[in-house]
KEKE-80753 format. One record per residue (C-alpha): residue in one letter; x, z, y. Coordinates in pm, 1 decimal. Each point is the difference from the previous one (the first is absolute). Layout:
<nodes>
- pakol,u,w,v
- A,X,Z,Y
...
</nodes>
This chain:
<nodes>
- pakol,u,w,v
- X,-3116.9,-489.0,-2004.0
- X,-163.4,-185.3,269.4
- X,178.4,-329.0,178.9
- X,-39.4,-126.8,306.8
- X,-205.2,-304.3,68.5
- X,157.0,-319.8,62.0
- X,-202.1,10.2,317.1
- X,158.9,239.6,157.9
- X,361.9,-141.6,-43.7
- X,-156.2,-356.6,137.8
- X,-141.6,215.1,279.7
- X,299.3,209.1,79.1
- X,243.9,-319.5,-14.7
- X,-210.3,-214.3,237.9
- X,-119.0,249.0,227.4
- X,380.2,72.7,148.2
- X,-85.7,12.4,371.6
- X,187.3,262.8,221.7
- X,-351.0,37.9,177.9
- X,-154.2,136.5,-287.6
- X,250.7,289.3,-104.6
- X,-146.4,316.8,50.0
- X,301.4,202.5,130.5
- X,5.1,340.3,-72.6
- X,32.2,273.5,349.7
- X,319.7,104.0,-53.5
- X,276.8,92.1,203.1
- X,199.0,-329.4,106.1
- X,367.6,74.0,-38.7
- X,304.4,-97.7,207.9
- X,312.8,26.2,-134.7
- X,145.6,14.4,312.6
- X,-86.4,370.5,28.9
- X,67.4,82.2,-361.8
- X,269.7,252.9,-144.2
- X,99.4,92.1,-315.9
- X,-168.7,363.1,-84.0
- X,-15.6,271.6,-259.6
- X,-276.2,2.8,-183.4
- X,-18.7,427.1,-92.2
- X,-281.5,-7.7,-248.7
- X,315.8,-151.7,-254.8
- X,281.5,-59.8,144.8
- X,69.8,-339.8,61.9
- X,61.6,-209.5,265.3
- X,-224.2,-275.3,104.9
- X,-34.7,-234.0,329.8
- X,-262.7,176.8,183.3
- X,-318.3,-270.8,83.1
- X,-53.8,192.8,347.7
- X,305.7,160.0,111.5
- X,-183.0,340.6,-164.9
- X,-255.4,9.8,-285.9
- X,-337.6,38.1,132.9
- X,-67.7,389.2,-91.2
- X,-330.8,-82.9,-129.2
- X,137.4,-207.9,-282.1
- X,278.9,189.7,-101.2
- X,-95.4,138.3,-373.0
- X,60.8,420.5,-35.3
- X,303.7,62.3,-178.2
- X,-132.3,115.8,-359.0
- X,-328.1,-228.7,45.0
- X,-19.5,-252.8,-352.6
- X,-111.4,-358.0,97.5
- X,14.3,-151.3,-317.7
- X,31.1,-384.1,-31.4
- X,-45.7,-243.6,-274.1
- X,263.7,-213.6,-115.5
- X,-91.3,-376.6,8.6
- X,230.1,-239.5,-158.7
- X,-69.9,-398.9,-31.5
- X,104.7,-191.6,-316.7
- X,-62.1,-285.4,-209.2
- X,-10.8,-34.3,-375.6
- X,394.8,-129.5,-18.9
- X,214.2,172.9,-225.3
- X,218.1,63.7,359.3
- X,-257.6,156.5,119.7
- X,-158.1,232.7,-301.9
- X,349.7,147.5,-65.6
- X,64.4,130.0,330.9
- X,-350.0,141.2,58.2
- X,50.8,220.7,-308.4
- X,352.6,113.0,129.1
- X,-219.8,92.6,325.9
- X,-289.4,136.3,-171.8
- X,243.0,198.6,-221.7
- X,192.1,195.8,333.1
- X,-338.5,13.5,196.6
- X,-126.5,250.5,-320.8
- X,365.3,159.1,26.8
- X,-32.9,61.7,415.5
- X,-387.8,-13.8,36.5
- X,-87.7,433.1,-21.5
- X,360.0,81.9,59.8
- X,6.9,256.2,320.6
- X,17.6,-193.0,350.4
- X,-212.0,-310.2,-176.9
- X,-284.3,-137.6,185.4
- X,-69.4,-241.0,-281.5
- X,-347.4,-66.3,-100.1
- X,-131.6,-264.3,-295.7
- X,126.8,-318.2,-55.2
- X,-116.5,-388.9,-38.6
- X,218.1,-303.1,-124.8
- X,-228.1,-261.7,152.4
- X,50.9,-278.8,-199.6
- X,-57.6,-323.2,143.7
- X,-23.1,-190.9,-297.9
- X,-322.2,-66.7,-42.9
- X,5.9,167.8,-388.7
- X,101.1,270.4,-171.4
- X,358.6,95.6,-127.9
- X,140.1,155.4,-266.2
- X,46.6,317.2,195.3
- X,-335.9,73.2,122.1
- X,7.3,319.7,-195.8
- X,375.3,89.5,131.4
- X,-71.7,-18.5,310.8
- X,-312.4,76.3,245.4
- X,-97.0,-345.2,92.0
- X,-309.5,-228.0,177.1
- X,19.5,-373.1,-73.3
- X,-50.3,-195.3,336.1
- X,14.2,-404.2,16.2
- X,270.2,-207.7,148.8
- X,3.2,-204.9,255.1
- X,-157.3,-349.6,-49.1
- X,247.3,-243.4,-179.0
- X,234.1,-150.1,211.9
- X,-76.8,208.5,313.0
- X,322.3,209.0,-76.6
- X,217.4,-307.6,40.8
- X,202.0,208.6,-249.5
- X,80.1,261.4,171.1
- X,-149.0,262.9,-257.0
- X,-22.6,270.0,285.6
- X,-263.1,-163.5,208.3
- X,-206.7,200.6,-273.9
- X,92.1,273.4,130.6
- X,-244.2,57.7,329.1
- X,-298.5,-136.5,-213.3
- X,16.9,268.2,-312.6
- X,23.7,239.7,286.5
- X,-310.8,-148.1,166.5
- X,-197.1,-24.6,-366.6
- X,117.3,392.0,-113.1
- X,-94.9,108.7,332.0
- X,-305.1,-154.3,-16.4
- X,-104.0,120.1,-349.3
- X,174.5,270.0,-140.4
- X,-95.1,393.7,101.8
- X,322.4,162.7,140.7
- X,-15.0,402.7,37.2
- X,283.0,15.8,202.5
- X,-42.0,-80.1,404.1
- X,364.2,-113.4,-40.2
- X,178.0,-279.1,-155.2
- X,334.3,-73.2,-89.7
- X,82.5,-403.3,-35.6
- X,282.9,-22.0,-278.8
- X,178.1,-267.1,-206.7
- X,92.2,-2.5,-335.7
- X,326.7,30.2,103.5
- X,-19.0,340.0,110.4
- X,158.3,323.0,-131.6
- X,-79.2,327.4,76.5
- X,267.4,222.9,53.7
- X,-104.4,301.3,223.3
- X,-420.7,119.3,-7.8
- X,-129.9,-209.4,266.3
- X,-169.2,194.5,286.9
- X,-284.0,-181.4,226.7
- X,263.2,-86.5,284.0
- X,-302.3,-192.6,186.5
- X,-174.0,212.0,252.5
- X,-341.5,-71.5,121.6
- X,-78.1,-334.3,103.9
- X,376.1,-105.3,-3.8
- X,95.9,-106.5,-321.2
- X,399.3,28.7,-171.5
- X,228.8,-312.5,-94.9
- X,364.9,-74.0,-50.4
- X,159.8,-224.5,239.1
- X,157.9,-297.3,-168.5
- X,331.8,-96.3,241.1
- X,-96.5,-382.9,-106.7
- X,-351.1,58.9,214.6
- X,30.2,-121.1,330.5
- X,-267.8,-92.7,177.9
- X,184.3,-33.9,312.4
- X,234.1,-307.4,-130.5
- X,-293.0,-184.4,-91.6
- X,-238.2,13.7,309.6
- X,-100.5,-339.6,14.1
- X,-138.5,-0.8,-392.4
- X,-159.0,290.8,38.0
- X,-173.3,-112.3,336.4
- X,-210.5,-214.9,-242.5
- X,-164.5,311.1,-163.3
- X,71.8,234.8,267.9
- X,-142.4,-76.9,349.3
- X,165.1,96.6,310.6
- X,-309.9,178.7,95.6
- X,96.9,290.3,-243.7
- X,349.0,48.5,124.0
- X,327.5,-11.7,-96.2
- X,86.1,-125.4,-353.3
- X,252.7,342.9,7.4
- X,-372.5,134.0,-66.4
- X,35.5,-121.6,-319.4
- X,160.0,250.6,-233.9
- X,304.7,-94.0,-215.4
- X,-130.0,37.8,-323.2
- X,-201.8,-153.2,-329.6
- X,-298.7,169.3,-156.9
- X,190.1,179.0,-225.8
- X,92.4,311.9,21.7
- X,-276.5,102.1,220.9
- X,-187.5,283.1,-6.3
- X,-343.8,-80.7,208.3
- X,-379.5,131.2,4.1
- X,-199.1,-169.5,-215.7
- X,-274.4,-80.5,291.3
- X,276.5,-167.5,185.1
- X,125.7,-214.0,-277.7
- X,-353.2,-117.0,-71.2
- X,21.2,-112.4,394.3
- X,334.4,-163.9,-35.5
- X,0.3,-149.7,-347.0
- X,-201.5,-302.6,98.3
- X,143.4,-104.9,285.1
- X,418.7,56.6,-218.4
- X,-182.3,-272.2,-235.4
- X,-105.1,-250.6,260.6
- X,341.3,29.5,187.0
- X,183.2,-39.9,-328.1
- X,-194.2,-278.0,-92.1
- X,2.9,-183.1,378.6
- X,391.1,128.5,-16.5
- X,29.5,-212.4,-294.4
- X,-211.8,-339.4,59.3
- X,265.7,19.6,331.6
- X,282.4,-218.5,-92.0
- X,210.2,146.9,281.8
- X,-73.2,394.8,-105.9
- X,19.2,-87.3,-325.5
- X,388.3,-102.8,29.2
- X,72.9,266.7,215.7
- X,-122.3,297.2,-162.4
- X,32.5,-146.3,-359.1
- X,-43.6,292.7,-295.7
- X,-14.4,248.9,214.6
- X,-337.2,-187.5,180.3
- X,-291.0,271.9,-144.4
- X,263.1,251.2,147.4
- X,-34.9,-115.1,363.2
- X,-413.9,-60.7,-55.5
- X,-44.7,359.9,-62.0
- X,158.3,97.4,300.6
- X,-159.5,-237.6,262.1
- X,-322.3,73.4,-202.3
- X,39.1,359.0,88.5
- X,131.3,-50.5,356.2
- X,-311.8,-240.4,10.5
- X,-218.6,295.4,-29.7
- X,219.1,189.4,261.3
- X,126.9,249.1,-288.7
- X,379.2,86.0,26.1
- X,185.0,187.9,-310.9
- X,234.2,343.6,-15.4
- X,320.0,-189.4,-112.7
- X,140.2,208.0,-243.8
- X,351.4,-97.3,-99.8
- X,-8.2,261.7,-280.9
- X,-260.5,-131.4,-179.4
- X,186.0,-221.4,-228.2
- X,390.9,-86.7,-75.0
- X,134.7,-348.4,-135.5
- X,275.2,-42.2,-246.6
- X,230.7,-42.9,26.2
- X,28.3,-32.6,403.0
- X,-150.5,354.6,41.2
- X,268.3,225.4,-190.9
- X,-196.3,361.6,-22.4
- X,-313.5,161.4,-117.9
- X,-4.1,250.4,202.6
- X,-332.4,97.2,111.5
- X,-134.8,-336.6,-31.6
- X,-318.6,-37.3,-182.1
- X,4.9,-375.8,-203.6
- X,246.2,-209.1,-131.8
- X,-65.1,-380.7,57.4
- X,169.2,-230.7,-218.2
- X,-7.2,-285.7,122.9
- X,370.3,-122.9,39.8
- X,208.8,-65.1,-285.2
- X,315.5,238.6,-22.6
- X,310.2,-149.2,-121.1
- X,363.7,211.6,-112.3
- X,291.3,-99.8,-96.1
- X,172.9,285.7,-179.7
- X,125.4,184.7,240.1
- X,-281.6,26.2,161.8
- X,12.6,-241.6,294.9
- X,-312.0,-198.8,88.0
- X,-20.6,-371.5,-128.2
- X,-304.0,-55.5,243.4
- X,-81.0,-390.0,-15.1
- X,189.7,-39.4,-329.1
- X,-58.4,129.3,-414.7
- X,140.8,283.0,-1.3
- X,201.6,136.1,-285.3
- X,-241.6,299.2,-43.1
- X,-346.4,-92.5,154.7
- X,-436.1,123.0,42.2
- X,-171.4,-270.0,162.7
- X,-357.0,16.0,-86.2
- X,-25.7,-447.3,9.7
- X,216.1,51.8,-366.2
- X,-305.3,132.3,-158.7
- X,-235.1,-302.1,122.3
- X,-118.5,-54.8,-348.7
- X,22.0,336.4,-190.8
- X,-9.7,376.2,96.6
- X,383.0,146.3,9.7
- X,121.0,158.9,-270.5
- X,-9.8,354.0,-64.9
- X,375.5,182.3,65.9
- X,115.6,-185.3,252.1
- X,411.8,17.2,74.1
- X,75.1,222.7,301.0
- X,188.0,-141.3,307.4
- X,371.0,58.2,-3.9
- X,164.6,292.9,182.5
- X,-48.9,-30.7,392.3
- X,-301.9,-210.1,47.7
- X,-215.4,160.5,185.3
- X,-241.3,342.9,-54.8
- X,-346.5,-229.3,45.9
- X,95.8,-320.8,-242.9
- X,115.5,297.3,-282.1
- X,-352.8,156.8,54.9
- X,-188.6,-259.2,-24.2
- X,161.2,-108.3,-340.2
- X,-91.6,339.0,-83.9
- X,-330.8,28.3,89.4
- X,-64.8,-347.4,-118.1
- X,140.4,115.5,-397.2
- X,-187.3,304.4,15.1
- X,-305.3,-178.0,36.7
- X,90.2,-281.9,-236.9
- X,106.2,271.8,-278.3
- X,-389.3,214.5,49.5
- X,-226.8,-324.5,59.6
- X,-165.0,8.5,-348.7
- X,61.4,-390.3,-120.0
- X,220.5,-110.2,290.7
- X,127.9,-312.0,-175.2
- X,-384.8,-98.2,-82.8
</nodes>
C-alpha cells in the first residue's frame, strides 16, 4: 500500500492560487433557470442542473454503472464500530436487484494498521501533519481522498464518498449521470447567507456563490476522473478555510462541508441534488424509497413517544454514548409512536451487532 509523499501535500497546500486551477469545461449552471424534474431512469426527483438533462448524459434505463463505496475513518473505537455496521448492510444491499454497488475501501487515515484490516477491505493512508488539523479530525478527510486517489487501482469509473455513519437501507443505484455527479442537500448549506466568507475562496469572476451547491462530500456519487480533479483543490480550501479565523467561526464543524462544495463549484462542476438519497433521524420520519440512513443526530423519547430533542431522553440512540466502546448487542426498541426511521435504524443497527463475529472485541 503505497502513501503519498510528503511533497505533494507541501506542494498542494502552498500552491493554492485561483490562477492555477485547472477548471474542468463543463456546463456553468444558473439556478435562476433551474426546476425541479423527474429523473425516469428511477424515479426520483432531483433539481435539474440545466432546466433539462443534457440527452447525451442521461444513462439508458437498465444500463449498470457500478461505483465503489469509499468511506474515511480513523483507528478510534467510534469510528471502527460504525464502519463494520456499514460494511455489514453494504454486503446485505451490494448484489441485491436495482444495486449499482461496486467494491469497497475504508481508507484509513491513520497512518497504521487496525485490528480490522481483515474485516474490512481497507488501504492505510497518512494523516495530515501534526497540528495542521487544529483538531478538527475531518480536515483528514480531503487528503486520504487525495493519497487513495493517487495510489490505489479503482475498477469502477464511479465513486461513491460515504461516512461511517451511513446505513444502507434500499440497493443504491448510480443516481449520477455523466459528468454531473449526485449529493444530498443539507438545509444547513447556504452559500447564499455567507457571501462575503466565501468571496475569500470564491472569486467574483466565477459567479454567483448560489453556484455553489448546498451540500458536503458525502453522499456523493461522482466519476472518479472528476474527483481526482477536485480532491486537491477540497484540501487546500479546507485547509485556507481553516487558517481563516473569520471562516473558521462561521462555518465551524460543518467547515470540510462547505470546502467540498466551493472546491467543486471552483472547477465549474454543479451536482444532481437528490433529496432521496439519505433520511435523518429522527427529523426525517419515513424510509420510504430512500436509500441510506445517516445517524448523525441523537434521538431522544420519552415514553410515549414524544421527542426530547435537546434533552436525555427517557428512551434514547445517540451514537456520541458509545464514544469509548462499540454498543451493545440487543439494543431496547423505541417506545410505541416514535417514528418508522429511528425504529429501523435500532433494527438494522442490532441485526448487525447480533451477526458481526466478535462485536464486543
Amino acid at each position: 500500500m503505497g502513501r503519498a509523499s510528503p511533497l505533494v501535500l507541501v506542494t498542494l497546500v502552498l500552491g493554492f492560487s485561483f490562477a492555477t486551477y485547472n477548471l474542468v469545461t463543463m456546463i456553468m449552471h444558473n439556478r435562476a433557470i433551474s426546476k425541479w424534474v423527474e429523473d425516469d431512469a428511477n424515479g426520483g426527483i432531483f433539481f435539474d442542473p440545466v432546466i433539462k438533462m443534457p440527452e447525451n448524459v442521461r444513462k439508458p434505463k437498465n444500463a449498470r454503472l457500478p461505483f465503489h463505496v469509499a468511506v474515511t475513518a480513523t483507528d478510534a473505537t467510534y469510528s471502527q464500530w460504525q464502519c463494520r455496521i456499514m460494511y455489514y448492510w453494504y454486503k446485505k444491499k451490494k448484489d441485491l436487484p436495482g444495486s449499482d454497488m461496486g467494491d469497497f475501501t475504508r481508507i484509513l487515515h491513520s497512518g497504521s494498521p487496525d485490528n480490522f484490516m481483515d474485516e474490512i477491505p481497507t488501504i492505510v493512508v497518512d494523516p495530515l501533519p501534526e497540528g495542521l488539523d487544529r483538531g478538527y479530525i475531518v480536515l483528514n478527510r480531503p487528503w486520504a481522498f487525495v493519497q487513495w486517489l493517487e495510489k490505489a487501482t479503482i475498477e469502477e469509473d464511479y465513486i461513491l464518498m460515504a461516512e461511517p455513519d451511513h446505513i444502507f437501507i434500499n440497493p443504491l443505484p448510480n443516481l449520477a449521470s455523466g459528468g454531473f455527479p449526485a449529493a444530498f442537500p443539507f438545509f444547513y448549506i447556504k452559500p447564499a447567507d455567507y457571501e462575503k466568507v466565501l468571496r475569500k475562496f470564491f472569486p467574483e469572476e466565477m459567479g454567483p456563490v448560489t453556484n455553489i451547491d448546498p451540500i458536503g462530500n458525502s453522499p456523493v456519487i461522482i466519476k472518479k476522473d472528476l474527483l481526482k480533479k477536485i480532491a486537491p483543490t477540497w484540501m487546500n480550501v479546507s485547509l485556507k478555510m481553516k487558517d481563516d479565523p473569520e471562516t473558521d467561526e462561521a462555518f465551524g464543524w460543518v467547515l470540510e462541508m462547505y470546502a467540498y462544495a466551493v472546491g467543486s463549484a471552483l472547477h465549474g462542476v454543479q451536482h444532481i441534488l437528490r433529496k432521496d438519497f439519505m433520511l435523518q433521524p429522527p427529523w426525517d420520519f419515513e424510509i420510504g424509497k430512500k436509500f441510506i440512513i445517516h445517524y448523525t443526530y441523537g434521538c431522544d423519547y420519552n415514553m410515549k413517544g414524544e421527542l426530547m430533542y435537546g434533552e436525555i431522553g427517557e428512551w434514547r440512540f445517540d451514537k456520541r454514548s458509545f464514544l469509548r466502546g462499540p454498543p451493545p448487542r440487543n439494543l431496547s426498541l423505541p417506545p410505541p409512536g416514535v417514528p418508522e426511521s429511528v425504529v429501523t435504524l435500532v433494527k438494522m443497527v442490532n441485526e448487525a451487532t447480533a451477526n458481526i463475529p466478535n462485536w464486543e472485541a
